[in-house]
C-alpha positions in Angstrom: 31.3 -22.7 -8.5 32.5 -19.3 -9.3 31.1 -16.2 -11.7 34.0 -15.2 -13.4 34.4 -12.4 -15.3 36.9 -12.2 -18.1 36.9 -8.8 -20.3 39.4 -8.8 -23.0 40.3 -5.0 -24.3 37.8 -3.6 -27.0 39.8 -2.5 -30.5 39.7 0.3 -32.2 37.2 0.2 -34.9 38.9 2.2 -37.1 41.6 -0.1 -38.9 41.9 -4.2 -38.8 43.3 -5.8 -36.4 47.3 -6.8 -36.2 49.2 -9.6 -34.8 50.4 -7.2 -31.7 46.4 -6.9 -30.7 46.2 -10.7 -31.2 49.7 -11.6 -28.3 47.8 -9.3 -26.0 44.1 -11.1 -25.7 45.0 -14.4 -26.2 45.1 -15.0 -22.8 41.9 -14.1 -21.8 40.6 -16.6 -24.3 42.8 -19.6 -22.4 41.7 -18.5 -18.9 37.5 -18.5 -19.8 38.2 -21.8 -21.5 39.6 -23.1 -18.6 37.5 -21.8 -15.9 34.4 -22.9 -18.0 36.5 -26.6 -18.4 36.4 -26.6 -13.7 32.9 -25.7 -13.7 32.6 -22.5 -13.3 30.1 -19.4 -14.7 31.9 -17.8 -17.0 31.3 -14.4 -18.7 34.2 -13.8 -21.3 33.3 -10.2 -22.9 34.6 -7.7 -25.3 33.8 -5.3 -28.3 34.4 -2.9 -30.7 35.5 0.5 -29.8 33.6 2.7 -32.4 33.1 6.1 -31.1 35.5 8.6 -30.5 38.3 11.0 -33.0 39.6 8.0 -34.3 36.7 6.6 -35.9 35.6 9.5 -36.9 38.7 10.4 -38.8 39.0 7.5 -40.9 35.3 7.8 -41.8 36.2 11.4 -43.2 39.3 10.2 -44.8 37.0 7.7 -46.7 33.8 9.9 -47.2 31.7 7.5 -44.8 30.2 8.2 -41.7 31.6 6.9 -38.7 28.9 4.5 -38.6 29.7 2.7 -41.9 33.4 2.3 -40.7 32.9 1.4 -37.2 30.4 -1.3 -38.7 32.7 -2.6 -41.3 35.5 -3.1 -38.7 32.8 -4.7 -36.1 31.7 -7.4 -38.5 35.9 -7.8 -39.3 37.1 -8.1 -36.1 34.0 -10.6 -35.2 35.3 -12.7 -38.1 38.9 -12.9 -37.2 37.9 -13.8 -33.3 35.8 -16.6 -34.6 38.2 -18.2 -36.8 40.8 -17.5 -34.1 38.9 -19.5 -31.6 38.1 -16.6 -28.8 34.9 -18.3 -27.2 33.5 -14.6 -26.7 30.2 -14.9 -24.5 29.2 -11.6 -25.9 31.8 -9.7 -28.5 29.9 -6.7 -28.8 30.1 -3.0 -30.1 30.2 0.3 -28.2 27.6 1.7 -30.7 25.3 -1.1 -29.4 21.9 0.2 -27.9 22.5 -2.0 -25.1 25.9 -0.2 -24.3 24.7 3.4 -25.0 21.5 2.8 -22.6 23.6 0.9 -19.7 25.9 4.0 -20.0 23.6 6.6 -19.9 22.1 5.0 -17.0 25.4 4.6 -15.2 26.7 7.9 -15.9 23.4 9.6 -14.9 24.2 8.1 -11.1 27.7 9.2 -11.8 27.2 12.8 -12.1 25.4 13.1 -8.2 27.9 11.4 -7.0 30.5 13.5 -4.6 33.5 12.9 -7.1 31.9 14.8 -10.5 32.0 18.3 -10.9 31.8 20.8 -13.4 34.9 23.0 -15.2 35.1 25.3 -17.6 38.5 24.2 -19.6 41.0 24.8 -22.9 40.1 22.6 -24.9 42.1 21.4 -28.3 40.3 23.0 -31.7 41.4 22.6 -35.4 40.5 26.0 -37.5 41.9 24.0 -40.6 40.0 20.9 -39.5 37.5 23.0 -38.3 37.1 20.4 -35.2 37.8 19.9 -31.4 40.5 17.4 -31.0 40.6 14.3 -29.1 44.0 14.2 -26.6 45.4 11.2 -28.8 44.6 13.9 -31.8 47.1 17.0 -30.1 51.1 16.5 -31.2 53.3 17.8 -29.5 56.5 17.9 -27.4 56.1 15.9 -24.3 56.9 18.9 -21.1 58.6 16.3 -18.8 61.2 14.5 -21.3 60.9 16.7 -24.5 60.3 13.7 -26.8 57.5 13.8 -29.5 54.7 12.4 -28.0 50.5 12.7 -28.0 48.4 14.7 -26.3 47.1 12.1 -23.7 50.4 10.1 -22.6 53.7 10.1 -23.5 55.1 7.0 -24.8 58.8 7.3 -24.3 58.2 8.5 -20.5 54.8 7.6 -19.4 53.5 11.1 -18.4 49.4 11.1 -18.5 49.2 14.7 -20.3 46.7 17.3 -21.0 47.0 18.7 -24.8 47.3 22.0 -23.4 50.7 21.1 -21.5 52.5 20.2 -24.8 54.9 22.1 -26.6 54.1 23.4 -29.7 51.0 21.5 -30.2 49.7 20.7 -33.4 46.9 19.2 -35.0 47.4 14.9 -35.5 45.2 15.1 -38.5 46.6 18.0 -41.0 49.7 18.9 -39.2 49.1 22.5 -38.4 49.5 24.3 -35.1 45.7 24.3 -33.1 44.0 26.4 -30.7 42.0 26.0 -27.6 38.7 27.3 -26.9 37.2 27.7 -23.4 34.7 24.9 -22.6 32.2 23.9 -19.7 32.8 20.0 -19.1 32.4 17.5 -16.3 35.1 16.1 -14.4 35.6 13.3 -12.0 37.8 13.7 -9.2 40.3 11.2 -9.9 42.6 13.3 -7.1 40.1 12.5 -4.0 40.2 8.4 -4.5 44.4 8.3 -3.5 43.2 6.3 -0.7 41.2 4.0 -2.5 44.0 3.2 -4.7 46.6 2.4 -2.1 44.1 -0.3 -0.8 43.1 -1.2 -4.5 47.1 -2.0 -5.1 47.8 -3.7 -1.5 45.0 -6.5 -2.6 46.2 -6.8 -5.8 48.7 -9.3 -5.6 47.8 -11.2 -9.2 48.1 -8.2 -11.2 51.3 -8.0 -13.6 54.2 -6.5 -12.7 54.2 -3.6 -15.2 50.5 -3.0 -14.0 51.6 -2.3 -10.6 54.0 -0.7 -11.0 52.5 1.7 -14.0 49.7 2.5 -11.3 52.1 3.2 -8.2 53.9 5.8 -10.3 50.4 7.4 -11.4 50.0 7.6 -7.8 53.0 8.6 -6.7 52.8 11.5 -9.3 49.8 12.6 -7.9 46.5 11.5 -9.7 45.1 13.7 -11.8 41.4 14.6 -12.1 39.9 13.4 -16.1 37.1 14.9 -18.2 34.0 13.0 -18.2 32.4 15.2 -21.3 33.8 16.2 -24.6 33.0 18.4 -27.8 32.7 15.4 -29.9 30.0 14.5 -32.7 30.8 11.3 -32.7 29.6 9.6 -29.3 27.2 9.0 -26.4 25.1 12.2 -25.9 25.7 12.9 -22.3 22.8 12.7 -20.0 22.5 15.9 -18.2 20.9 19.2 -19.0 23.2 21.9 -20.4 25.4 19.3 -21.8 22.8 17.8 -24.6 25.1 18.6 -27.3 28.4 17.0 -25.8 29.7 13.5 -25.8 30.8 11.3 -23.5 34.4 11.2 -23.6 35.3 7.8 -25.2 37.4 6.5 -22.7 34.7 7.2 -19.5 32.5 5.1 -21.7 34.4 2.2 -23.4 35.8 0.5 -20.1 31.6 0.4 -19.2 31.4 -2.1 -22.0 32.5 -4.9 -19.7 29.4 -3.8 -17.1 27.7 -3.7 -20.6 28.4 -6.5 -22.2 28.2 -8.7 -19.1 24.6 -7.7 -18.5 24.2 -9.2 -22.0 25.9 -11.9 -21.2 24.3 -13.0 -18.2 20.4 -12.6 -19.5 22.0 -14.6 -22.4 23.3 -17.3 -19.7 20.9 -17.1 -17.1 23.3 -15.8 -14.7 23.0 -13.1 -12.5 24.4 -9.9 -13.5 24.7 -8.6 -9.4 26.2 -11.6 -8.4 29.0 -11.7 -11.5 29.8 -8.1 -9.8 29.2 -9.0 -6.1 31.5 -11.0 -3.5 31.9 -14.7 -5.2 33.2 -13.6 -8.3 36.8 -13.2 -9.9 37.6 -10.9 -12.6 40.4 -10.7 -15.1 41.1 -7.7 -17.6 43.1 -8.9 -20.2 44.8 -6.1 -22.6 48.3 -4.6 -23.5 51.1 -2.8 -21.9 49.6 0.8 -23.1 45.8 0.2 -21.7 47.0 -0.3 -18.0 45.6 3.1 -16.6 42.6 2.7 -17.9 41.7 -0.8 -16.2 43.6 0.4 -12.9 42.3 3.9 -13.1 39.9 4.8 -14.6 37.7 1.9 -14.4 37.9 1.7 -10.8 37.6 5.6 -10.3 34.1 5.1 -12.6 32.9 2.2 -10.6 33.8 3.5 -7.0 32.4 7.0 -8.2 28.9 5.2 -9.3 28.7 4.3 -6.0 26.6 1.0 -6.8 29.2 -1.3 -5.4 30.5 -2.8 -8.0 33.3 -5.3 -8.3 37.1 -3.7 -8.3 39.3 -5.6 -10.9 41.0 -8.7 -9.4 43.3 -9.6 -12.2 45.3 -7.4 -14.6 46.9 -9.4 -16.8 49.0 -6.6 -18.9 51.2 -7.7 -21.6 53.9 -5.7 -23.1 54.8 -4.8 -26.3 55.2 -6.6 -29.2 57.8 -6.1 -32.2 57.6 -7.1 -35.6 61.3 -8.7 -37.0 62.9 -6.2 -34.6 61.2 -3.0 -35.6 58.0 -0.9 -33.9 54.7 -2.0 -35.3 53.2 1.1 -37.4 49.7 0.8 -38.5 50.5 4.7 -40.3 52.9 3.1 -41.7 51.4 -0.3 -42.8 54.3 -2.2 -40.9 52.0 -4.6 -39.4 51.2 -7.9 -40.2 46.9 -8.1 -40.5 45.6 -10.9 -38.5 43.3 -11.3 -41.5 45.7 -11.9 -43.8 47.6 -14.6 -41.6 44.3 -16.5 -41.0 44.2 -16.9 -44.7 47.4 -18.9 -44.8 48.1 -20.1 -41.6 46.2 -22.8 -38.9 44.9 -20.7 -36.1 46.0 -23.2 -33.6 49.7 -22.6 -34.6 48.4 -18.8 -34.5 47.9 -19.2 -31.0 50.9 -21.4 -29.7 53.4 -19.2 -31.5 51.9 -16.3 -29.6 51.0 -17.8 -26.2 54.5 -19.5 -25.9 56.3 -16.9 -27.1 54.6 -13.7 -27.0 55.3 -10.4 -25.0 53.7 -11.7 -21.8 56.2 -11.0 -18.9 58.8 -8.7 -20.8 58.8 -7.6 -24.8 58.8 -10.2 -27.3 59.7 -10.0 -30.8 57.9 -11.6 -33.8 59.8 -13.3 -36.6 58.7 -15.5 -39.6 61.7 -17.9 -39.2 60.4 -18.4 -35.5 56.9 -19.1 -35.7 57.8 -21.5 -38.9 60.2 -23.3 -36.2 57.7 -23.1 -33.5 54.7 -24.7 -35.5 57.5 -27.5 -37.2 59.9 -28.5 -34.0 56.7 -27.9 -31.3 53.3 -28.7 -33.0 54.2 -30.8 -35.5 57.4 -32.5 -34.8 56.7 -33.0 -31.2 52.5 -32.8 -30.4 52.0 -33.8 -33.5 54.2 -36.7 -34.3 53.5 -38.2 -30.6 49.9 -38.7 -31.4 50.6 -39.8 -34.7 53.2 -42.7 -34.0 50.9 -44.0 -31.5 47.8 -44.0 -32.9 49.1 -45.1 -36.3 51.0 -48.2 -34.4 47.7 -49.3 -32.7 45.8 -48.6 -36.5 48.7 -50.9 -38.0 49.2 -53.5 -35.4 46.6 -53.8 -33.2 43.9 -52.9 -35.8 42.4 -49.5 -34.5 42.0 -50.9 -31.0 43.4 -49.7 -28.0 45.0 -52.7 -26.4 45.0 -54.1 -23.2 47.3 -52.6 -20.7 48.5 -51.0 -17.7 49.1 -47.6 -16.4 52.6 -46.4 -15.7 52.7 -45.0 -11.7 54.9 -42.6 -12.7 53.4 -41.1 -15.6 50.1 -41.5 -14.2 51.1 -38.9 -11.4 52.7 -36.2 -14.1 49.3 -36.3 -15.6 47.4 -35.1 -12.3 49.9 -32.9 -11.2 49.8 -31.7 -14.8 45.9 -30.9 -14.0 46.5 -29.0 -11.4 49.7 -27.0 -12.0 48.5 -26.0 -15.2 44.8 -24.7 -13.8 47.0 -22.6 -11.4 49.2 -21.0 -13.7 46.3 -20.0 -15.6 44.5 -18.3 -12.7 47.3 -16.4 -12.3 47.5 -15.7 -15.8 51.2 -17.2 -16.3 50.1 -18.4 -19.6 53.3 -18.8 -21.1 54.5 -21.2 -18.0 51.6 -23.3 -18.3 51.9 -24.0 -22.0 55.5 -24.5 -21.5 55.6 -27.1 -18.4 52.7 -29.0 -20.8 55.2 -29.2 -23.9 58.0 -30.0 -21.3 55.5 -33.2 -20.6 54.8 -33.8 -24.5 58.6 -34.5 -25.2 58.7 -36.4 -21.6 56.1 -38.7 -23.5 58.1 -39.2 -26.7 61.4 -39.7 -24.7 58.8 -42.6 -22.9 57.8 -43.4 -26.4 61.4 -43.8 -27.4 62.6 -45.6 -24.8 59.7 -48.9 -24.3 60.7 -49.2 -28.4 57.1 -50.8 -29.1 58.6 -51.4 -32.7 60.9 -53.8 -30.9 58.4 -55.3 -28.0 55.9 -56.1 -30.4 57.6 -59.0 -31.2 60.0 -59.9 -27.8 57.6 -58.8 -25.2 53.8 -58.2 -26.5 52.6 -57.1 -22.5 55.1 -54.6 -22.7 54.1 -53.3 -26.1 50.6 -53.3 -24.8 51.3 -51.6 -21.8 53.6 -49.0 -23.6 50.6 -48.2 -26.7 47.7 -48.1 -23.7 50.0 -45.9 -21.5 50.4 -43.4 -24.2 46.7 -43.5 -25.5 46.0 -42.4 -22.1 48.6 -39.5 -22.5 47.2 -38.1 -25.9 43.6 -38.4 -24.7 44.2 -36.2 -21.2 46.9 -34.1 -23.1 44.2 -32.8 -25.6 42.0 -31.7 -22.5 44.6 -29.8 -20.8 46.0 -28.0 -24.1 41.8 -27.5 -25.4 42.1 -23.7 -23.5 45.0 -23.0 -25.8 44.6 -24.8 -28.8 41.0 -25.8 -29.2 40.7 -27.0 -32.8 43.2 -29.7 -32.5 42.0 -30.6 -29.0 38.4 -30.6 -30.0 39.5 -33.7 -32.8 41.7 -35.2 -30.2 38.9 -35.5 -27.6 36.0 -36.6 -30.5 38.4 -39.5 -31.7 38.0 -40.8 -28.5 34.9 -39.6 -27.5 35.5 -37.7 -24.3 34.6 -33.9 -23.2 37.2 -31.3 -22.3 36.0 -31.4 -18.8 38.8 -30.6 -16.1 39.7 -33.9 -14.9 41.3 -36.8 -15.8 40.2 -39.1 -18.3 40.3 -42.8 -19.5 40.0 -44.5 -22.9 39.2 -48.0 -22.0 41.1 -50.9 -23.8 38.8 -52.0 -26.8 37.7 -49.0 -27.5 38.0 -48.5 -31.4 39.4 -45.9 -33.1 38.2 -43.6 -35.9 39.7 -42.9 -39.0 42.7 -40.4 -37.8 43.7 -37.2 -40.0 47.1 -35.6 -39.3 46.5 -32.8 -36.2 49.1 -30.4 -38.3 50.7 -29.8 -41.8 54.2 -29.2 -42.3 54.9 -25.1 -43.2 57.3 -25.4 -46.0 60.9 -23.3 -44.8 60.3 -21.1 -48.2 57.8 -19.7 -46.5 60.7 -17.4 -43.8 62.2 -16.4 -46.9 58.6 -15.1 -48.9 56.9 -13.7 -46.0 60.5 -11.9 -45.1 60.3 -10.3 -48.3 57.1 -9.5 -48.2 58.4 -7.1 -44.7 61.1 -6.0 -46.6 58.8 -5.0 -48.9 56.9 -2.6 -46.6 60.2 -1.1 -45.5 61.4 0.2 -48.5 58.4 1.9 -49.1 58.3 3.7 -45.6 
């Protein structure tokens, strides 16, 4: 038994969530099912990112204090997990007392470490918004490529930036040209921890491609030292005379939410929150393409600063990005489509196969209504759906709800255990889309099986073979629904109570006799208008940008 840790990236609380947020955490949510499924402790956290410029800004915008919008997103983005099926230990909030005390606590340690030191520093100020200015919050023209770009990191090149680099930087909010005001700060020494990073990289063989290579070109660029402190209202007062009336920087504070909201978890769990970040532990940070440096830099520059020995990340499993009918998701712009509006209309099992078969996870991905109303009719429905319904509506019509009498198939017997395992290491190395895919690879093997006993026909030439054909394929649907419950729970979790078994990892068997419930279609049809309505509705949206 293992004490996993599996932190899925904390969202902005300043706007609802969209369906590019949703294809990046998925994943996190299939690998804390599954290791819970073997046995193991599990601590699957996350939360709402509520401090910082961002927050702050809409709550102006809105004549509401950060507070009142970081809440009302909270409480949203709790909702639309739920209904979504992520099986959260702990979904907390940054603006949690628990997180602001663990923080102050950690950074406290933090600042007599060897790696923090103090600088006086430019930094970004508004006379029109009469504010400093988060990075994110500086526009400007990136100095390496000369494309528009932000004043933390370049999106066309990649360049990690200081505001003060950019050319002709302006303010994010009111679009007028800023200023920069000398200002005493605390830095860490990013710079001094090369070493550490080299060895941090050589071990990690299970992080994603882009994550590696994202990190060796930080390094190879030379790593930059990063401001601990900020001038910001809106925050975690820092600990540390002299600097009463700054705030953490957001993002030396929101990456502690998974120390955080682990210690949560764990008094919540009985675990132990040393051992989840000692030796016999795993850990998997689940998020998108645009968060990798701060899961493999600046988390482990914060933890190996502390000096506390904690746990450096095992697992980065990094999506990339995610396009909506070919075009750039815009929240600015409204060209999104709102994971609670999709919940309203749509099962959140097809939800989730759409996006963890076909979602950005090894290279970009594209989202289009005509696919995921393909995916949920030719995958869910026409093949999942309609193998457990011809065979459980043939034993409810012939055999009276019973499971006959019968015999396993050798063959089939063996794809379902090296289905077992060859899905539970897929997942641990979080290739979630090759998992799902070599399990709906076995679903049509089992209506190909289906086809080819013809039980329609056997009933009446060869009832042994019928029997053997119904019992094989009960056996099927009953250990198919415990290998999909880590990626589509709702349906699995009916599967598995009409025939009365847990989603424990292993194999399972429905005895002959056993009597079946009343059985309810696993999936609904989506009606092909639907492409053409919800097309329109994205049309829509682009006329009006």
């Amino acid at each position: 038994m293992r004490n996993i840790l599996v932190g899925g990236a904390w969202p902005y609380a300043n706007g609802s969530l969209h369906i590019g947020h949703i294809a990046g955490l998925l994943s996190g949510d299939v690998i804390a099912r599954y290791h819970r499924a073997i046995g193991d402790n599990v601590s699957f956290v996350s939360g709402s990112d509520c401090h910082g410029t961002p927050v702050a800004i809409r709550a102006k915008q809105e004549n509401k204090t950060p507070q009142e919008i970081s809440d009302f997103y909270h409480e949203e983005f709790k909702e639309c997990f739920e209904k979504l099926g992520f099986s959260y230990d702990v979904y907390t909030k940054t603006s949690a007392k628990e997180h602001k005390d663990f923080v102050k606590d950690f950074h406290k340690i933090l600042y007599e470490s060897e790696y923090v030191y103090e600088k006086e520093v430019p930094q970004a100020f508004c006379e029109e918004c009469n504010t400093f200015l988060a990075d994110r919050f500086v526009l400007g023209k990136c100095p390496k490529c000369g494309d528009d770009t932000r004043g933390d990191q370049c999106d066309s090149c990649g360049t990690v930036l200081e505001p003060e680099n950019l050319v002709n930087p302006i303010c994010a909010i009111c679009k007028r040209p800023i200023t920069f005001r000398k200002s005493n700060h605390l830095y860490i020494a990013i710079s001094k921890l090369e070493d550490e990073f080299n060895k941090l990289l050589g071990d990690g063989k299970l992080w994603r491609k882009n994550a590696v290579s994202f990190t060796k070109r930080y390094i190879d660029e030379g790593l930059r030292d990063r401001a601990l402190t900020r001038d910001l209202d809106w925050g975690i007062d820092v600990p540390k005379e002299d600097f009463e009336n700054k705030s953490i920087y957001i993002w030396a504070e929101n990456v502690l939410g998974y120390l955080s909201a682990s210690k949560v978890a764990c008094e919540k769990n009985g675990l132990i929150f040393k051992e989840l970040w000692g030796e016999n532990a795993k850990h998997y940070y689940v998020h998108g393409k645009d968060n990798i440096p701060f899961h493999t830099i600046i988390l482990p520059s914060l933890l190996i600063a502390n000096g506390e020995g904690y746990r450096l990340p095992d697992q980065i499993v990094s999506s990339e990005y995610l396009t909506l009918e070919g075009r750039k998701i815009s929240t600015s712009k409204n060209y999104a489509i709102w994971i609670k509006d999709l919940l309203k209309d749509y099962e959140a099992d097809s939800i989730r196969y759409y996006f963890l078969a076909n979602g950005p996870e090894k290279k970009d991905a594209d989202f289009s209504w005509r696919e995921f109303v393909y995916s949920h009719n030719g995958e869910l429905l026409g093949a999942y759906g309609n193998f457990i319904n011809r065979t459980l509506s043939f034993i409810n019509k012939y055999f009276d709800g019973i499971v006959p009498e019968g015999k396993v198939n050798q063959e089939l017997d063996k794809q379902i255990d090296d289905l077992f395992i060859s899905t539970g290491k897929n997942i641990e190395a979080g290739k979630i889309k090759d998992a799902i895919g070599e399990i709906f690879d076995f679903v049509r093997s089992a209506n190909k099986f289906f086809d080819s006993e013809q039980p329609w026909i056997t009933r009446n030439t060869n009832e042994t073979a019928c029997k053997n054909t119904l019992y094989q394929c009960v056996q099927i649907i009953a250990n198919l629904a415990v290998v999909l419950n880590p990626f589509l729970p709702f349906s699995s979790e009916k599967v598995c109570g009409w025939f009365d078994i847990d989603n424990t990892w292993q194999r399972k068997v429905v005895g002959s006799g056993y009597k079946l419930p009343e059985i309810e279609i696993l999936f609904k049809r989506i009606d092909k208008e639907v492409i053409e309505v919800e097309t329109k509705k994205i049309e829509a949206i682009l006329e009006n940008i």
